[in-house]
C-alpha positions as CSV (number, residue, x, y, z in Angstrom):
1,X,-36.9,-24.3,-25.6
2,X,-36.8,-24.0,-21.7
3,X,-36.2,-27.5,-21.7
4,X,-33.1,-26.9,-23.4
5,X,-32.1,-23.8,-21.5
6,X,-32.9,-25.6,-17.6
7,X,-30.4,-28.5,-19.2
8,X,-27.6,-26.0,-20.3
9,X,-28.5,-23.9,-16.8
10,X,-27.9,-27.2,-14.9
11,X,-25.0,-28.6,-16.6
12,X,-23.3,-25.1,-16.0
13,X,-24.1,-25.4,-12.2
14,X,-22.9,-29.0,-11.8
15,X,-19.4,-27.7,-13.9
16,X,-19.3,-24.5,-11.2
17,X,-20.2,-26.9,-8.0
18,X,-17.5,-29.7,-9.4
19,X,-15.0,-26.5,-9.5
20,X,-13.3,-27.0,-5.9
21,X,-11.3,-24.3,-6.2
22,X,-13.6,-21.9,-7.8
23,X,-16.2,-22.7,-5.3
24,X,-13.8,-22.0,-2.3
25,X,-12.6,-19.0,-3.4
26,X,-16.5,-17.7,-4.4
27,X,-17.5,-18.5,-0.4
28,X,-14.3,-17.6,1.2
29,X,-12.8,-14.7,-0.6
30,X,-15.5,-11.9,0.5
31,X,-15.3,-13.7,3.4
32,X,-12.3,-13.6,4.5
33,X,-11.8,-9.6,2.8
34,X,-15.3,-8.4,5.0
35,X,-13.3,-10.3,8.5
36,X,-10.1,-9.0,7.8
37,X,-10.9,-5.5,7.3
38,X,-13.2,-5.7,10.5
39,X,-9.9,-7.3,12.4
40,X,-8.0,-4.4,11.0
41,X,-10.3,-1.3,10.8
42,X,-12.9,-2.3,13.3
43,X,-13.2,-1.6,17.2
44,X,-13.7,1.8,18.8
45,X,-14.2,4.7,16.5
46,X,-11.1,5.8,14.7
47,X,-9.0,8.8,15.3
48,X,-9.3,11.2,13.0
49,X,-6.3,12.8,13.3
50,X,-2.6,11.3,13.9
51,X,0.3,13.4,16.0
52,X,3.4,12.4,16.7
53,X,4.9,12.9,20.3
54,X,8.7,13.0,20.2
55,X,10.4,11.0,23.2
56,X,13.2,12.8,25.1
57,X,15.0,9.6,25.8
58,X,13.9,6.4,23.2
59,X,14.1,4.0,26.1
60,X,11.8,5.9,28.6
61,X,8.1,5.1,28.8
62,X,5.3,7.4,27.3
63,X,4.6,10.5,29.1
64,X,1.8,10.1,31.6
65,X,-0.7,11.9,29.2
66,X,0.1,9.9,26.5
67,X,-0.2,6.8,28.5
68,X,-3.6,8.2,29.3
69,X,-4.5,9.7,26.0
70,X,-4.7,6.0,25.2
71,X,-6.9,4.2,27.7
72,X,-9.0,7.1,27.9
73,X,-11.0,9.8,25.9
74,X,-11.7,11.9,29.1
75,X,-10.8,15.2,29.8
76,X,-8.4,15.6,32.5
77,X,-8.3,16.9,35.8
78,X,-7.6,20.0,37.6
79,X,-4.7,19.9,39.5
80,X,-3.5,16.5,37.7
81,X,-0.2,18.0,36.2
82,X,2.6,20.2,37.7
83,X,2.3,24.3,37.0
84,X,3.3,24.9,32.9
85,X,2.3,21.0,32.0
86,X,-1.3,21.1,32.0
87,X,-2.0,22.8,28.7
88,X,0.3,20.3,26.9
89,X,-1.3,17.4,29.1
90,X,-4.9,18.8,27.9
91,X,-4.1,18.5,24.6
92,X,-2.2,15.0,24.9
93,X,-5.5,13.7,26.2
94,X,-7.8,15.3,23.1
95,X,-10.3,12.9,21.8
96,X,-10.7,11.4,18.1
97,X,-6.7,12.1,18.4
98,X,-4.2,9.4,18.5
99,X,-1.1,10.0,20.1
100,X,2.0,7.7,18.1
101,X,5.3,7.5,19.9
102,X,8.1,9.2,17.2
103,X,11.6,7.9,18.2
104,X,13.5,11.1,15.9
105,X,12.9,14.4,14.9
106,X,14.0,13.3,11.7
107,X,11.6,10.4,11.6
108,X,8.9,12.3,12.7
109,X,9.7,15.3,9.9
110,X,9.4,12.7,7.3
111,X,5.9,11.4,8.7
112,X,5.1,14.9,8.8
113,X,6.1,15.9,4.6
114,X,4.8,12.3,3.7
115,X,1.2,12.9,5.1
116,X,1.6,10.1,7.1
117,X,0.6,12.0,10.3
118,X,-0.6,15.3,10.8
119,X,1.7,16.8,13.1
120,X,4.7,16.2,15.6
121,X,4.4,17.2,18.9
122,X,7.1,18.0,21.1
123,X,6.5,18.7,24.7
124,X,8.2,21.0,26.9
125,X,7.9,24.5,28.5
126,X,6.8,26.1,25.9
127,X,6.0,23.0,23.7
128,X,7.1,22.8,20.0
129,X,5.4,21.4,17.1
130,X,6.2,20.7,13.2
131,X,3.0,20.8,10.6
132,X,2.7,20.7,7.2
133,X,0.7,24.1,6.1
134,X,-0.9,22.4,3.1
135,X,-2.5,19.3,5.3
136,X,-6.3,20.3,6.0
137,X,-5.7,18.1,9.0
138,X,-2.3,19.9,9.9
139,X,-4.5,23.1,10.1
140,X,-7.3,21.7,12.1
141,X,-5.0,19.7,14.5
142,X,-3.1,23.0,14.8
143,X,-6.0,25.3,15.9
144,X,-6.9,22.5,18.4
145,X,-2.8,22.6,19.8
146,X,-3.5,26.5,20.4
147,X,-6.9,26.6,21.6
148,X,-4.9,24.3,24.7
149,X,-2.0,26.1,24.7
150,X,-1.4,29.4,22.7
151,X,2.3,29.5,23.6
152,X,2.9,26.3,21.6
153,X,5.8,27.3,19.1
154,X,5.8,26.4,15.6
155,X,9.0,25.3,13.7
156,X,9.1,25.6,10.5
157,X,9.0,22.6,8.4
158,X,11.8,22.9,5.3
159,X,11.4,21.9,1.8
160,X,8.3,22.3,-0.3
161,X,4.8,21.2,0.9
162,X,3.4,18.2,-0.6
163,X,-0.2,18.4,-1.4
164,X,-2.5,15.0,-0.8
165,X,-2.5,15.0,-4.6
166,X,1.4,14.6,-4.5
167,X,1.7,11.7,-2.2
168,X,-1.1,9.7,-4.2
169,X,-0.6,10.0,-7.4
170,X,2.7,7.0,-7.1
171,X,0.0,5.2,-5.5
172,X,-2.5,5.5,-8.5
173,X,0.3,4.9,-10.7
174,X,1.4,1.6,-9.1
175,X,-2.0,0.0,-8.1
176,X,-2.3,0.4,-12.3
177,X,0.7,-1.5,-12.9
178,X,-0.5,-4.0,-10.6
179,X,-3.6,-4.4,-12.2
180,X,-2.1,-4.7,-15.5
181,X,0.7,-7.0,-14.7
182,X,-1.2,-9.6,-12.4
183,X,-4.8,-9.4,-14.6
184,X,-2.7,-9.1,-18.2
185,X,-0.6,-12.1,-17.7
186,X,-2.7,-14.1,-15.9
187,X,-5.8,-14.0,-17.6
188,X,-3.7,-14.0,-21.4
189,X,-2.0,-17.6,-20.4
190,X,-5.4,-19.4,-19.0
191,X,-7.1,-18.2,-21.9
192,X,-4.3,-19.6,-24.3
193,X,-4.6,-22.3,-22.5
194,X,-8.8,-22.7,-22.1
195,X,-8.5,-22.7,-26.4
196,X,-5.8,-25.4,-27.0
197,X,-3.3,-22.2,-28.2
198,X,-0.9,-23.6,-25.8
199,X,-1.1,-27.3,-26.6
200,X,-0.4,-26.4,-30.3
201,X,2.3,-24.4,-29.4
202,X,3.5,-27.6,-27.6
203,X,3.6,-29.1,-30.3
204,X,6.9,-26.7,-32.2
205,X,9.9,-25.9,-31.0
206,X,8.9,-23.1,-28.4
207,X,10.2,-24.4,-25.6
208,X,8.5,-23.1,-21.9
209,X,11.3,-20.7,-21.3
210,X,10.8,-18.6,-24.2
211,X,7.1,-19.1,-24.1
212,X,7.0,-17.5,-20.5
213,X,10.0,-15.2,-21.8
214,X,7.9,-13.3,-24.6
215,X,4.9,-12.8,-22.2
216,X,7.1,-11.4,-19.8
217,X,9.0,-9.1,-21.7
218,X,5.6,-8.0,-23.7
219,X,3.5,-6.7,-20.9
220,X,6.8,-5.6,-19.0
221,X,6.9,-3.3,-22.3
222,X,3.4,-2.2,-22.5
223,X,2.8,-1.7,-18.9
224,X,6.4,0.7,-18.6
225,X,5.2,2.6,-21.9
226,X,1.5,3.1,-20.1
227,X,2.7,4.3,-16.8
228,X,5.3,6.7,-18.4
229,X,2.8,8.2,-20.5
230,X,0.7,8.6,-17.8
231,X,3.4,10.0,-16.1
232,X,4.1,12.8,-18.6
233,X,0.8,13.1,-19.4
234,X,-0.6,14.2,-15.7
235,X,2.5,16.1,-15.3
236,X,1.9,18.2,-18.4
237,X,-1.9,18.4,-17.3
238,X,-2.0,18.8,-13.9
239,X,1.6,19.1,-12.8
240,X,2.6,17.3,-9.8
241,X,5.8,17.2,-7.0
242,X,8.9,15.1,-8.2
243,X,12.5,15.6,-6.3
244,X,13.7,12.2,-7.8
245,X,15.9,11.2,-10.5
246,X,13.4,9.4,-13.7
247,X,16.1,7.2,-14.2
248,X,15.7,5.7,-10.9
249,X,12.0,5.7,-11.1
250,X,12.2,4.2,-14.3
251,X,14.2,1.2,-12.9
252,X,11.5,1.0,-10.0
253,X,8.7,0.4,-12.8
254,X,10.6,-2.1,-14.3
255,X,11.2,-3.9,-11.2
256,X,7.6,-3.3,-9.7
257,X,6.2,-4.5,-13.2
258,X,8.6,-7.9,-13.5
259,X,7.4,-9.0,-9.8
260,X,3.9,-8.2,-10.7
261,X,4.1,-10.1,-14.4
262,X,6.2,-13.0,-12.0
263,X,3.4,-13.2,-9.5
264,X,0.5,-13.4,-12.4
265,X,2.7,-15.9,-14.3
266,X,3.2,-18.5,-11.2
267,X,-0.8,-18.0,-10.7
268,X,-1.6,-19.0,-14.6
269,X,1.2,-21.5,-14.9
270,X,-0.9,-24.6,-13.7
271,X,-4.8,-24.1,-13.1
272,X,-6.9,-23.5,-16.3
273,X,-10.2,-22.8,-14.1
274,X,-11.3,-19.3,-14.9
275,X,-13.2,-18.5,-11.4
276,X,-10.1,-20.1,-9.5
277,X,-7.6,-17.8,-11.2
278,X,-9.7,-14.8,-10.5
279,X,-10.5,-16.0,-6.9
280,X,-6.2,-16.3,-7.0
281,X,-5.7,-13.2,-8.6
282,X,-8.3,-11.2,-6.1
283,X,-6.7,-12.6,-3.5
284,X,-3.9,-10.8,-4.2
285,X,-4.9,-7.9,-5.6
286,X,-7.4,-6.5,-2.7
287,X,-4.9,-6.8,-0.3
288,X,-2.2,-4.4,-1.7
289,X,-4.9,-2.1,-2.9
290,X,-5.8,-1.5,0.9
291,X,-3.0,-2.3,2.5
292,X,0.2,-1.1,0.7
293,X,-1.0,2.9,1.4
294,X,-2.4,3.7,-1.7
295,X,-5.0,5.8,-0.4
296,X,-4.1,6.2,3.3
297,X,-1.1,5.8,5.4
298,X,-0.9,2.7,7.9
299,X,0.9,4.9,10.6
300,X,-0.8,4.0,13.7
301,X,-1.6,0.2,12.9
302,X,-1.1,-2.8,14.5
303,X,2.4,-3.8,14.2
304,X,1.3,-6.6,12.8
305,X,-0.2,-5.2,9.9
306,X,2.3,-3.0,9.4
307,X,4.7,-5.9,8.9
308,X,2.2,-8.2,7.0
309,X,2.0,-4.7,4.4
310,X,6.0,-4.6,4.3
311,X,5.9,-7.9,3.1
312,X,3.5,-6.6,0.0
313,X,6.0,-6.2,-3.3
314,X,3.1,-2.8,-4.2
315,X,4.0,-1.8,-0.3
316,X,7.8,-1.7,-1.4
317,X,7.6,-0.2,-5.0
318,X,5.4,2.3,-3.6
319,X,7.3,3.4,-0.7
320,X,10.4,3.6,-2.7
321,X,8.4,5.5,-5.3
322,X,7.4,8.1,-3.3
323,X,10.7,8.6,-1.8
324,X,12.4,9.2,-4.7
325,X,9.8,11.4,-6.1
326,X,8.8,13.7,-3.2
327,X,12.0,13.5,-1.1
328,X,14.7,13.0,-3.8
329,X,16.0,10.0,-2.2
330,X,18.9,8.1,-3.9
331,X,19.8,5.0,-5.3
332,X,21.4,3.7,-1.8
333,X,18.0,5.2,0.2
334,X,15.8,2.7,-1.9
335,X,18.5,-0.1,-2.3
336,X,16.4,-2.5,0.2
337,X,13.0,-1.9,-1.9
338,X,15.0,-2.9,-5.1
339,X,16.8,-5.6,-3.6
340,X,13.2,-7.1,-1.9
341,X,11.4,-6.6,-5.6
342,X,14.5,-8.5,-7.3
343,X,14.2,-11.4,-5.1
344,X,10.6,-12.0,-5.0
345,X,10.7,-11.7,-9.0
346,X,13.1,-14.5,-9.5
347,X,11.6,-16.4,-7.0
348,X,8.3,-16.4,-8.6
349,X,9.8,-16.4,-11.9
350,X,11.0,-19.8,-11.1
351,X,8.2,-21.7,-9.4
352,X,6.0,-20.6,-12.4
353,X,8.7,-21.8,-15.2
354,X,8.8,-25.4,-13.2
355,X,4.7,-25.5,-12.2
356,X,3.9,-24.1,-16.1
357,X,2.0,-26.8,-17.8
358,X,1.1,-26.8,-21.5
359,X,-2.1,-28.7,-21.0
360,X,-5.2,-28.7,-19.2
């Protein structure tokens, strides 16, 4: 009997090893996931509050405390400012705070309702600031603005508060449809193709097109029907922020959902190794889970991350998701987002219909 079993143990090993693909992506992925996130979360400690400092003039340089707010975590000086500038100076130089230049008022407002930072500063003599009352960080940051200066004047912020569980609860919603698009597709056609399914269906008249067709339009109808019963259901339950118009939200899941099923398709279309198309498929998936601001904001990152997120079809849905939901934005606001997820979805939709194979 252990004969039998240390011949099936090292068949299976030599079949794994043989696997390029699935050996690559076994080594590399965790890899390549532990040294990006140290690239893009590592360094010096990280703030723990954001503030916006709005610019009089969107050309000029930082302030001089700002400047130094970022090469340096020390206290100022006595005597370092002019009279009526050192309490806003003190607190432009507070540490575990990062300072992020906000070009508009109106830009920074957003920021502000969206969570994405915790307050906007302006300075001045007396210094104004804008902070969302239902932001535990907003409070903190706030008590930290008056213990520096306690002439600081507060403008109130209009429109309804949105609570932390407001801004994620598009990103829990779309990080499912991701899952379920990209995992549902992909794994479905390998494993139609692992058990011959797809080689006997080569053999009638079901051409690729409507082959690729009915997957499509199947989990692009389960996946809508989950996330809108999830959607009533949370908001019958719990109850949650939305502005927006559900038509438009409804057109953003079918969208988000068709250039999730496209990117799971062109994935399955060709390989039939099972540790290469998950390898494939985690590739994709970790990055948009961390970097598309389902659970945090990217406000503050490198500019290059920033773009490489904006490139993420999840980044798009889900910024035009929560615009229309907790800012009521329109069709024309979230035009680009539906324009980006169109695109991408016929582009995918067409290298997987020519790289789809019937065989192994």
């Amino acid at each position: 009997m252990m004969r039998r079993l240390l011949a099936v143990w090292h068949a299976r090993n030599l079949e794994f090893l043989r696997d390029r693909g699935a050996l690559f992506f076994t080594l590399i992925l965790p890899l390549s996931i532990i040294i990006g996130m140290a690239i893009i979360f590592g360094g010096p400690p990280r703030p723990l509050f954001k503030v916006g400092v709005l610019s009089a003039h969107r050309a000029a340089a930082a302030p001089p405390a700002l400047r130094q707010s970022r090469a340096s975590n020390q206290p100022p000086g006595r005597g370092s400012c002019p009279p009526g500038r050192c309490a806003a100076d003190a607190f432009l130089r507070e540490r575990y705070v990062q300072f992020i230049r906000v070009a508009s008022r109106r830009e920074g407002l957003m920021d502000v309702r969206r969570q994405r930072i915790d307050m906007l500063f302006a300075p001045g003599d007396p210094p104004r600031y804008w902070v969302n009352t239902d932001s535990p960080k907003g409070y903190i940051i706030q008590r930290l603005l008056l213990a520096a200066d306690p002439h600081a004047r507060r403008v109130q912020v209009r429109g309804k508060a949105v609570r932390y569980i407001d801004w994620l609860f598009p990103g829990i919603l779309a990080m499912n449809l991701m899952f379920s698009c990209l995992f549902g597709v992909g794994y479905i056609v390998l494993r139609y193709r692992q058990s011959g399914f797809l080689k006997r269906l080569h053999a009638t008249p079901l051409t690729a097109f409507e082959f690729l067709g009915a997957q499509v339009l199947s989990r692009l109808s389960i996946t809508v029907f989950i996330t809108a019963a999830l959607y009533i259901g949370v908001g019958t339950l719990i109850g949650f922020h939305d502005s927006g118009s559900v038509l438009l939200l409804l057109l953003l899941a079918v969208l988000g959902s068709l250039s999730m099923i496209a990117l799971g398709l062109t994935i399955s279309a060709r390989f039939s190794s099972e540790e290469l198309v998950n390898g494939l498929l985690n590739l994709l998936t970790w990055p948009m889970m961390l970097l598309s601001g389902v659970w945090f904001s990217l406000a503050g990152a490198p500019k290059w991350v920033q773009r490489v997120a904006d490139a993420l079809p999840l980044t798009q849905l889900l910024h035009a998701a929560r615009a229309v939901m907790l800012y009521g934005a329109g069709f024309g606001q979230i035009a680009p987002s539906l324009i980006y997820l169109s695109v991408i979805t016929l582009v995918f939709l067409v290298i997987g219909a020519w790289s789809f194979r019937w065989r192994i």
